[in-house]
C-alpha positions, 0 to 999 in steps of 0.5 A: 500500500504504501509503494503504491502512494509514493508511485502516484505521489511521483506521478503526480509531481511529473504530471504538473511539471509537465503540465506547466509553462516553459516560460515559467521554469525559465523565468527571470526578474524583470526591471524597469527604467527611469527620466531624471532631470533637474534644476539648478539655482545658485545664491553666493556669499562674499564682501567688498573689498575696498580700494582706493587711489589718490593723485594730485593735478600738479606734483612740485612746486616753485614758489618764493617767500610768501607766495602761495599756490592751490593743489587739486587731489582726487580720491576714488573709491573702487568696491571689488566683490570677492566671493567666500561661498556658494551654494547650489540648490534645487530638486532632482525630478526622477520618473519611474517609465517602466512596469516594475517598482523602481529601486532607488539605491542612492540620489547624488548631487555633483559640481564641477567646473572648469577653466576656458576650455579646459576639462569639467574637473569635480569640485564637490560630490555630496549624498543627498539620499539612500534607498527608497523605491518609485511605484510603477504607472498606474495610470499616470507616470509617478516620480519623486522631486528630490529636494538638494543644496550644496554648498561649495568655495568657489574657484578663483580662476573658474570660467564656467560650473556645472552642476549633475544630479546621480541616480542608481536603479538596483534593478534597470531592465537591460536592453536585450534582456536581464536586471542590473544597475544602472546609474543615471546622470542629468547635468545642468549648467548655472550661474549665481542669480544673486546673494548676501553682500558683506562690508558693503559700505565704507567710511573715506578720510584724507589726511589732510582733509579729514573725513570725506563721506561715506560710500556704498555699493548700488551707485555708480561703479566707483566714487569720487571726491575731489578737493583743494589744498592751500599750499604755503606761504612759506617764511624761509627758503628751501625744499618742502614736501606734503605727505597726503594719505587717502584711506578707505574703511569697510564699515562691517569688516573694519578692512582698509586700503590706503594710497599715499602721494607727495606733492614737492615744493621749492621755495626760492630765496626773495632776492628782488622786489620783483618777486613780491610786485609780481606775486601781488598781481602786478604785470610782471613786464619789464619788472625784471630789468627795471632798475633797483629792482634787482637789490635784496629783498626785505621780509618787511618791505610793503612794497607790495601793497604801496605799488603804484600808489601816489605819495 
């Protein structure tokens, strides 16, 4: 009897195997597939860098005892912008296309950049998400925003960045047949579209004139003051010379930048009553053959003031 059962037990079991598809004994995991597309928005940080020249109508000067004579100096003022950090966001738009339940292994953000026409070269690559999974269409194509933001220092020299979103599907459909991993990538372009700006004002002062306002970014490109300086009169004769700094002072940073220039000044010794009758504003022809004119001249003479006038 019981030979018998285990003769049709295995009866049995022939009969349904042989009764089954060959599609079935051969079958094999399907997979599926995936849309990834992205957006890129920048935002940087930085401050002003402040910088400052100064330069003056006329650099030396010939005066004698007394005589006076004005100097004409320019600041200007010049904002440079130097970026500390950007930052990258946006989301990643991944659509699951195929039949199956997309496995989602990983989801990367990638910046790179380059110089002129140099190569894409990575700067920075960050982990935005581990697994998860996208259900199949029914009936509408379902996807996943990733929402992403990287922040970066930005290249001195970079002409261009680029920024590529990474997607790893555990189980791609494989042209051809087969279920592997396949990784997706979508790169995008971008330029900064704005950001926080430090130290945007600055304090301006003059050595010689003191404080001459304050300046900012968001008007013209540079600032300009100008201003006259009294050179003289000097008592004695010999070789001066006027020092004249221009600084410029960030006012959140506290940085500055400063531009010096000297003016040289030569003071002839008064030999001749013709220098003070000249000086005074009296026409200066034939004054300096004119007789007497010649003598040396006393600190004390009023000679100018007495020109031309009738005793």
């Amino acid at each position: 009897m019981k030979k018998r059962w285990l003769f049709l037990i295995a009866v049995a079991i022939i009969t349904i195997f042989t009764l089954l598809p060959l599609s079935f004994l051969n079958a094999s995991p399907t997979g599926t597939s995936l849309v990834v597309t992205k957006d890129a928005t920048a935002r940087s940080e930085g401050y002003i860098a402040w910088s400052v020249e100064k330069s003056v109508d006329q650099n030396s000067f010939n005066l004698s005892i007394g005589q006076t004579a004005t100097a004409n100096y320019t600041v200007t003022v010049v904002p440079g912008y130097i970026e500390t950090s950007m930052t990258v966001s946006g989301n990643i738009h991944i659509e699951n296309v195929g039949s199956e339940v997309a496995s989602i292994k990983y989801v990367k953000d990638v910046v790179e950049y380059k110089i002129d026409d140099g190569p894409w070269t990575v700067l920075t690559t960050k982990n935005i998400s581990g697994s998860f999974t996208i259900s199949p269409p029914a009936p509408a194509v379902p996807y996943i925003d990733v929402p992403y933001s990287v922040s970066f220092t930005p290249v001195a020299d970079a002409t261009a960045y680029r920024n590529t979103a990474l997607v790893g599907l555990k189980n791609y459909s494989i042209p051809g047949g087969g279920v592997g991993f396949h990784e997706y990538s979508y790169a995008t372009d971008f330029s900064v579209s704005g950001g926080t700006s430090h130290n945007a004002f600055a304090d301006v002062s003059d050595s010689l004139k003191g404080y001459l306002g304050e300046t900012w970014v968001g008007a013209p490109s540079s600032y300009i003051y100008t201003y006259p300086i009294s050179i003289g009169p000097y008592l004695e004769p010999g070789d001066y010379t006027i020092d004249n700094t221009a600084t410029v002072t960030g006012t959140e940073y506290g940085t500055t930048d400063t531009d010096s220039i000297s003016v040289s000044i030569y003071v002839g010794p008064a030999n001749a009553k013709t220098d003070a009758l000249i000086n005074s504003g009296i026409p200066g022809k034939g004054l300096e053959t004119a007789p007497g004119q010649q003598k040396i001249f006393n600190p004390k003479s009023q000679a100018s003031e007495n020109a031309g006038m009738k005793k």
